[in-house]
Each structure stands twice: as structure tokens, then as C-alpha cells.
C-alpha positions in Angstrom: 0.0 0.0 0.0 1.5 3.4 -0.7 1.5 6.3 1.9 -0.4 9.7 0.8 1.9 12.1 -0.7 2.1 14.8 1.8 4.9 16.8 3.3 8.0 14.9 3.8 9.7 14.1 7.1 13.6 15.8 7.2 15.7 13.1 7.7 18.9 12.9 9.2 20.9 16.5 10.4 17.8 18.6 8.9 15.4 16.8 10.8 17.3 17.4 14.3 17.8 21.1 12.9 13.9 21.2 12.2 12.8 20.1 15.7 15.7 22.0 17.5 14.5 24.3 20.1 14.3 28.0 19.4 16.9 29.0 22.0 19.2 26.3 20.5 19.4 28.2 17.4 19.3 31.6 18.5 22.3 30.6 20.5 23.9 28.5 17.3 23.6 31.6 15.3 25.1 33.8 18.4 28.0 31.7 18.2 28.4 31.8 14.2 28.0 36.0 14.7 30.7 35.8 17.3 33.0 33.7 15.3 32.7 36.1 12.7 33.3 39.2 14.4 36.2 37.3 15.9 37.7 36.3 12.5 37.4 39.7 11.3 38.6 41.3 14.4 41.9 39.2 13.6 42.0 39.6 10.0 41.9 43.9 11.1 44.8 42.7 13.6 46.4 41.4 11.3 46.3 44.3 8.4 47.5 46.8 10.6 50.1 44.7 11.7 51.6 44.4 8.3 51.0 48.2 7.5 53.1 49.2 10.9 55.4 46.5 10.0 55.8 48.3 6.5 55.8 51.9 7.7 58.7 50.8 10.3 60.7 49.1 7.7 60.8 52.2 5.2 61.6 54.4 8.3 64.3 52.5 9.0 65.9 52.1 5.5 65.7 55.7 5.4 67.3 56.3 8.8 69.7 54.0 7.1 70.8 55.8 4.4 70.8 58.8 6.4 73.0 57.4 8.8 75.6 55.7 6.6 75.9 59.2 5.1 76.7 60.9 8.4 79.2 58.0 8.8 80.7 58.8 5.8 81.0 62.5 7.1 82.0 61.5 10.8 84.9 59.3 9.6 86.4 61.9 7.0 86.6 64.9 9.5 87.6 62.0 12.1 90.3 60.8 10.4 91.3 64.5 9.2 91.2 65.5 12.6 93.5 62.6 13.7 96.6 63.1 10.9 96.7 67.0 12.2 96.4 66.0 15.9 99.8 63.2 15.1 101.3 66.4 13.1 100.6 68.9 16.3 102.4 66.1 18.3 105.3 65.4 16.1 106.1 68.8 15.7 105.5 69.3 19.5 107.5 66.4 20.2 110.5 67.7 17.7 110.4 71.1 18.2 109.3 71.4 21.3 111.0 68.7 23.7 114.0 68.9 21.0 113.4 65.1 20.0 114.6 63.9 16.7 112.3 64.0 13.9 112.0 60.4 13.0 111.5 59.2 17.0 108.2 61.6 16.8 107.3 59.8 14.0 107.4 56.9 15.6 105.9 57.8 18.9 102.9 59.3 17.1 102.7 55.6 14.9 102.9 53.5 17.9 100.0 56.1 19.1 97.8 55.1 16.3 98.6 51.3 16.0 97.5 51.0 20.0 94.2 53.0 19.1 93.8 51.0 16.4 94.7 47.2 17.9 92.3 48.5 20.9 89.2 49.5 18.2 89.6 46.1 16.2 89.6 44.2 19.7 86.1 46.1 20.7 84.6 45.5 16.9 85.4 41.8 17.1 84.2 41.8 20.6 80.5 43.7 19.5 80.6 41.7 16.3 79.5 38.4 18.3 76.1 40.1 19.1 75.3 40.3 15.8 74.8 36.6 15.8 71.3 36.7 17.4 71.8 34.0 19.7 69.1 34.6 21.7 66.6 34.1 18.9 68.5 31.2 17.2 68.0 29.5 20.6 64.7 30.5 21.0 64.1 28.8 17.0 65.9 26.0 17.7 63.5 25.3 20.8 60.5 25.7 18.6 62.1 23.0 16.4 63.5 25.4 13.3 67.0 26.2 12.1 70.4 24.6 12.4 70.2 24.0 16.6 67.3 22.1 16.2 68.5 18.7 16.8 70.9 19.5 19.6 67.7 21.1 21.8 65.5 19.5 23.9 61.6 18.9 23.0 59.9 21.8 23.5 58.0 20.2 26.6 61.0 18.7 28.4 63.1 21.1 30.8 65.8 22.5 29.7 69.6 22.3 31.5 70.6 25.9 31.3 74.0 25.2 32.8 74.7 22.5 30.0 73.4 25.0 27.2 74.2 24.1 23.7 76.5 27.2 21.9 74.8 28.6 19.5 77.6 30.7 17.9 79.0 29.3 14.8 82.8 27.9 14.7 
């Protein structure tokens, strides 16, 4: 015998959705509002993020330039200022304390080669932070870069006092 054609039954997720109460819904579509707003609360986050990191890296290549050109203009007078304070002591040194000519010259050498020995040792010194060890440890206990097989899982706890060096041979 066949049934009268009348309205059909949902079946399956429809039917539940068709006989849910009206408080389930109006909290379902609460949710789905709120998941929305969140997604687009990130996605405006996440804009402005990228413009300030944009604005900040043109400042700074500007600032860059601007600053390598000052260098440029600190080291000439610098080094101008240096050969006529060396002449002022050799001729101070010759003509004034009666030394001979080529001992000033010497004097005022051995001047500049301690200066200089004294600035290399403080560039190489300063030239080991530009490693960024910090954040190549921090990477390598995320599981990225070179370190990360010599670090521990990133739930484990870590033995700062047996560290693993992160600076390169």
C-alpha cells in the first residue's frame, strides 16, 4: 500500500535542525556571529600589523641611508682630525722637547697602532652580538633552524647550565 503524498519528514541532520528548540538556534547563530566578528577582528589585527610593520621598515631604510651618510662625514673629518692632531704632536715632540724628527714619527705611529689594535679588539668583541643568539635559541626550541637537533623537546626542561652554543665555529 503506498502512503499519501504529503509533506515529507527531514531526515537525518535537517530533521534534528527542524525540531531543535528555538533558544538552540538563536544561541547557534550567536555563536556563528561571534566567530565572525572574531575572525574579522583578527584579519583587522592582522592588516594593521603588516601596515606598521611596513611603515617601520621604510623608516628604518631611510634612517639607514641617512645614517651611513653621516658615517661617511663622521669618519672623514675623524680621520682629518687625527693626521693634524699626530702632526701637532710630532712637531710638539720635535720642536718642542728637541726630539729627533723620526722618534716623533714613531711615537705618534705607535700612538695610532694602540688605538687602532684597541678599536679592532672592541669591533670583534661587538661583532659576536650580531649573531642573534638569543633568537637562534629560541628557533631552535620551537624545532626550526640549524640547533634544532641539539635542543630538547619543547615540553621537556631545559639544563641551562649545560646550554648548547649557538655561535658558529
Amino acid at each position: 500500500m503506498q502512503q499519501p503524498h504529503g509533506p515529507a519528514e527531514p531526515v537525518g541532520d535537517a530533521a534534528a535542525d527542524a525540531h531543535a528548540s528555538p533558544e538552540l538556534q538563536e544561541a547557534l547563530r550567536a555563536l556563528g556571529a561571534s566567530g565572525r566578528a572574531t575572525l574579522d577582528a583578527a584579519s583587522d589585527a592582522t592588516k594593521a600589523l603588516r601596515i606598521l610593520v611596513a611603515a617601520d621598515i621604510s623608516l628604518a631604510r631611510s634612517a639607514f641611508g641617512r645614517a651611513l651618510a653621516f658615517t661617511g662625514v663622521a669618519i672623514a673629518f675623524g680621520a682629518s682630525a687625527w693626521l693634524l692632531l699626530m702632526a701637532a704632536l710630532i712637531a710638539w715632540l720635535s720642536l718642542g722637547l728637541g726630539l729627533a724628527w723620526s722618534l716623533s714619527l714613531l711615537l705618534s705611529a705607535g700612538l695610532s697602532l694602540a688605538v687602532t689594535a684597541i678599536a679592532a679588539h672592541l669591533a670583534m668583541r661587538y661583532f659576536g652580538h650580531t649573531g642573534l643568539q638569543a633568537t637562534r635559541r629560541q628557533l631552535a626550541r620551537l624545532g626550526n633552524g640549524e640547533l634544532a637537533g641539539l635542543m630538547a623537546d619543547a615540553g621537556a626542561p631545559v639544563n641551562t647550565a649545560a646550554g648548547v652554543d649557538v655561535t658558529p665555529p
